[in-house]
C-alpha positions in Angstrom: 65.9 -59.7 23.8 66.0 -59.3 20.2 69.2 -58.1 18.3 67.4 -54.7 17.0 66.7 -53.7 20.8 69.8 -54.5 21.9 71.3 -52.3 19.2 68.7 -49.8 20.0 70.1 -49.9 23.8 73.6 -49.6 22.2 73.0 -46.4 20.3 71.4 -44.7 23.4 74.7 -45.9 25.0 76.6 -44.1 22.3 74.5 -40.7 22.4 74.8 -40.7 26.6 78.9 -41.3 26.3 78.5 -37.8 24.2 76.7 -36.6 27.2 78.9 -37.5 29.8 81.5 -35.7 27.4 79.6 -32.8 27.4 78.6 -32.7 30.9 82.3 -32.3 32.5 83.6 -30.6 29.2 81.0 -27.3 29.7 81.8 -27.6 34.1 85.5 -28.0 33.6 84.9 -30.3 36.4 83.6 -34.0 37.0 84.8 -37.6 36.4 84.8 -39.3 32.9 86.5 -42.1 33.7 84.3 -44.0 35.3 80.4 -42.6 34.1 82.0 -43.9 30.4 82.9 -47.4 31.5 79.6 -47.7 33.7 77.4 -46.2 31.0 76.1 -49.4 29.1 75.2 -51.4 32.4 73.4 -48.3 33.1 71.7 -48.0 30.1 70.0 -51.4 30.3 69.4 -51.2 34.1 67.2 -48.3 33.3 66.0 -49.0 29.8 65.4 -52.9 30.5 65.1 -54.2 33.6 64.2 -51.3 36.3 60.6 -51.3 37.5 60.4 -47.2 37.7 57.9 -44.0 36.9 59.7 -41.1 36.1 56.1 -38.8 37.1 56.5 -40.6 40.5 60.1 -40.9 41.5 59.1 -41.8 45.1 56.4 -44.6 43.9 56.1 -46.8 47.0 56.4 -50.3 44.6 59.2 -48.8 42.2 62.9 -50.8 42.3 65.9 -49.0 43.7 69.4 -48.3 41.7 72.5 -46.7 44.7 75.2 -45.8 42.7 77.9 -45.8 45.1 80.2 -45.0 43.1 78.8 -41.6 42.9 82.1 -39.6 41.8 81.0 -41.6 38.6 77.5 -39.4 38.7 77.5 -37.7 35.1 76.8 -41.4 33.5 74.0 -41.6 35.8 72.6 -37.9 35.7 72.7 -38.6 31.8 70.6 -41.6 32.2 67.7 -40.0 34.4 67.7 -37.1 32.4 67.4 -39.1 29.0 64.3 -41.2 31.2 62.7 -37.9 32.1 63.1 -37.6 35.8 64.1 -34.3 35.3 65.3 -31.8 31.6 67.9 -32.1 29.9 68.9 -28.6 30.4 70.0 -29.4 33.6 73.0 -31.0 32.6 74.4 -27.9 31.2 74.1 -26.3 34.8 76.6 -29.3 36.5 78.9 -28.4 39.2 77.5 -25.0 39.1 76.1 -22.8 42.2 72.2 -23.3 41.7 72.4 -25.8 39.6 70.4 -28.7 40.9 73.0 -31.8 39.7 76.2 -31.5 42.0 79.5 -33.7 41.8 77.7 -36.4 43.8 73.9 -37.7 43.8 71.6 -36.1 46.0 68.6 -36.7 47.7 67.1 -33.8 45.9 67.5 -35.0 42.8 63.8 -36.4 40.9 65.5 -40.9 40.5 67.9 -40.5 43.3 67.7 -42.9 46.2 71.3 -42.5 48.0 74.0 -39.3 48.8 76.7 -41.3 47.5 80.4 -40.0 47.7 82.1 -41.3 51.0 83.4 -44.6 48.9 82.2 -48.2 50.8 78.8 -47.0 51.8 76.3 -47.4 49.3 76.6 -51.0 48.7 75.7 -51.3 52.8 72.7 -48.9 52.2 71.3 -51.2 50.0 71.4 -54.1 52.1 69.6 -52.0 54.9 67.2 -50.7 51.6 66.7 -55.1 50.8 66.5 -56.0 54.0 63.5 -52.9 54.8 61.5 -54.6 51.8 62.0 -58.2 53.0 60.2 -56.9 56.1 57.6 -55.1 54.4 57.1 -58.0 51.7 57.5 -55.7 48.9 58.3 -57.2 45.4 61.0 -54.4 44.6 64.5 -55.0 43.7 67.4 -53.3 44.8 71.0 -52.9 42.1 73.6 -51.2 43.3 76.9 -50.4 41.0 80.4 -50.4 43.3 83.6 -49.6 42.1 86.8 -51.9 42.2 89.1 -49.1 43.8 86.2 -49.1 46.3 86.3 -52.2 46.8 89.8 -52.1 48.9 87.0 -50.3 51.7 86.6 -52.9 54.4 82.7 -51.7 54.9 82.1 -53.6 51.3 82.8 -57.1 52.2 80.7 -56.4 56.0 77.9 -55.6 54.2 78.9 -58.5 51.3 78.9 -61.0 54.0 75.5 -59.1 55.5 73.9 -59.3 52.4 74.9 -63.2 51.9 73.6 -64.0 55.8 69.8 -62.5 55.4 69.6 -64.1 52.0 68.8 -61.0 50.1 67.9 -62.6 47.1 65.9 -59.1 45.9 69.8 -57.3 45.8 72.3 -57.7 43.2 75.2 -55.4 42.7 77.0 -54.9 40.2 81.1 -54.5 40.4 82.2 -52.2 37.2 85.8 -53.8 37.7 87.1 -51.0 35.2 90.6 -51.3 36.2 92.0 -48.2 36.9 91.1 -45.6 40.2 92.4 -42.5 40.9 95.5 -42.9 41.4 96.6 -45.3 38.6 95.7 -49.0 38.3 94.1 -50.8 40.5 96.4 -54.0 40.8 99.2 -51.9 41.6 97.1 -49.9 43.7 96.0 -53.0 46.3 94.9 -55.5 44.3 91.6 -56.8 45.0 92.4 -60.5 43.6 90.1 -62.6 41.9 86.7 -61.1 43.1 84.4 -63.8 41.1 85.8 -66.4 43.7 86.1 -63.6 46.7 82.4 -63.2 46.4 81.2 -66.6 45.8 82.4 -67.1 49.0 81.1 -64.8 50.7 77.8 -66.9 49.7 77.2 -64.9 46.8 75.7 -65.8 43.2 78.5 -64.5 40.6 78.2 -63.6 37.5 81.0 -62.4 35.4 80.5 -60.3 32.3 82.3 -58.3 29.7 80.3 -54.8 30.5 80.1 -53.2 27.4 78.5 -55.8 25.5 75.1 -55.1 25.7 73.5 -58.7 25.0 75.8 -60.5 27.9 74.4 -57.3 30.5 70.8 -58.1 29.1 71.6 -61.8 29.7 72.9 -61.1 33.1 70.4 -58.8 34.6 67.8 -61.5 33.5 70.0 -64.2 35.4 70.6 -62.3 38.8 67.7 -62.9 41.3 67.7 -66.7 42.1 66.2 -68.1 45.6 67.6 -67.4 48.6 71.0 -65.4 47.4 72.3 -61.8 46.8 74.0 -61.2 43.3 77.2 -60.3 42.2 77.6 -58.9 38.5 81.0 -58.7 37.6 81.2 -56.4 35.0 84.7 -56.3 33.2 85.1 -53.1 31.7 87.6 -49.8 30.8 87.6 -46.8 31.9 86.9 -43.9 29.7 85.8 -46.4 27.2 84.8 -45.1 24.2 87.1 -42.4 24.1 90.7 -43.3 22.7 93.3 -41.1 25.0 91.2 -41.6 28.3 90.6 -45.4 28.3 92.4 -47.1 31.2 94.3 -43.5 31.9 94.0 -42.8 35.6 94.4 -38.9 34.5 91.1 -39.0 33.3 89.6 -40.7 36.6 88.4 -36.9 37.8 89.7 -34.6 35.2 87.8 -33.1 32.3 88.8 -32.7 28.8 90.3 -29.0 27.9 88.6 -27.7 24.0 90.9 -29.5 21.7 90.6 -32.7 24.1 86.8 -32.4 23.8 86.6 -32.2 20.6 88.6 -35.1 19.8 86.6 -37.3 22.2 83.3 -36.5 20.2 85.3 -37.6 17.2 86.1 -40.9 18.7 82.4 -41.7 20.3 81.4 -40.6 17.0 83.1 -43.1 14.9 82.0 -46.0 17.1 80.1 -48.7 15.4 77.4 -49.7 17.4 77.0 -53.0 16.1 80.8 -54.4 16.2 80.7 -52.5 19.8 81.6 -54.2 22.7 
């Protein structure tokens, strides 16, 4: 890809970690954590690589993205909304009675494919979802982004070792190994070890990345399908990146900013430099 897209996909980045900012700022609610350190990977997912219609969100022949994760949704509900699935003024309504975007993804929503929220389950959905294709011999890909706390869910490697066994070679998910979960790190947590080699073998394809540098993602979501193999994006990031006081602070994992807090993050996403970013 060249250099002045990539930085074109970086700025977008920068505007949507404003977003997720604003988001859980205006509900006093949500988790910015997470939706900031997934927010790039998302970005090129749905600005690069995913084959999608935002006037058809059901098209038969359109790729599927599970974010299992979906505690992490405001990153997400940023993206579709900056796509067009649905306006932008739904974003102000978050977390609210009547509003249509709730804490977690749901089927209701215009780009969502999975009710994600019990931790462990979306990354097994999607192996049912690659598997349903296979059968169908549809073209579409499936991504799905897990967390590393939920990665400590038994149901992951199952469906890891699933996934591996059928040769799901239209699936790749993505790990945003951010470090942190809710309760503090995730190392002193239960440390889920060296999961380049965990997955590889499981029978895996692995590929580890620093995710918030937007020309290795690029690079990497090009890589992933290869015969006969599901694969495994590592994506190294922080949590809360972007923002100074909330990057790898597991108080920021589901809390939002109070109005001096706020506007200090805007402050910080502001003075990033997009080009030295990463």
């Amino acid at each position: 890809m060249p250099k002045d897209d990539i930085l074109e996909l970086k700025q977008k980045a920068k505007e949507l970690r404003k977003s997720i900012i604003e988001i859980v700022y205006k509900a006093q609610s949500g988790h910015p954590g997470g939706s900031l350190s997934e927010i790039d990977m998302l970005v090129a997912l749905y600005n690069h690589k995913l084959k999608i219609d935002p006037k058809n969100p059901k098209w038969e022949d359109r790729d599927r993205f599970v974010l299992s994760k979906g505690h992490a949704s405001p990153g997400l509900y940023a993206v579709l909304a900056d796509k067009g699935f649905f306006s932008k003024s739904e974003l102000g309504k978050f977390r609210q009675l009547g509003g249509m975007l709730q804490g977690h993804p749901e089927l209701s929503i215009p780009g969502i494919e999975f009710a994600g929220g019990s931790l462990g389950q979306g990354i097994s959905f999607s192996v049912g979802i690659a598997l349903a294709l296979k059968l169908d011999k549809k073209n579409s890909k499936v991504y799905v982004m897990i967390g590393d706390g939920e990665s400590q869910e038994g149901v992951v490697w199952e469906a890891s070792m699933a996934a591996a066994f059928h040769k799901l070679d239209n699936l790749t998910a993505i790990l945003d190994k951010n470090q942190v979960q809710e309760t503090g790190k995730t190392k002193d947590v239960m440390d889920i070890g060296d999961a380049a080699a965990k997955w590889k073998a499981f029978g895996w394809n692995v590929i580890e990345i620093n995710g918030h540098d937007m020309g290795e993602i690029i690079k990497a979501l090009d890589k992933a399908p290869i015969k006969g193999k599901p694969t495994m994006i590592i994506s190294n990031t922080i949590k809360g990146k972007g923002v100074s006081f909330m990057e790898l602070n597991y108080k920021f994992h589901g809390k939002a900013p109070n109005d001096e807090e706020y506007k200090k993050a805007l402050d910080d996403i502001n003075r990033i430099d997009v080009k030295k970013f990463k």
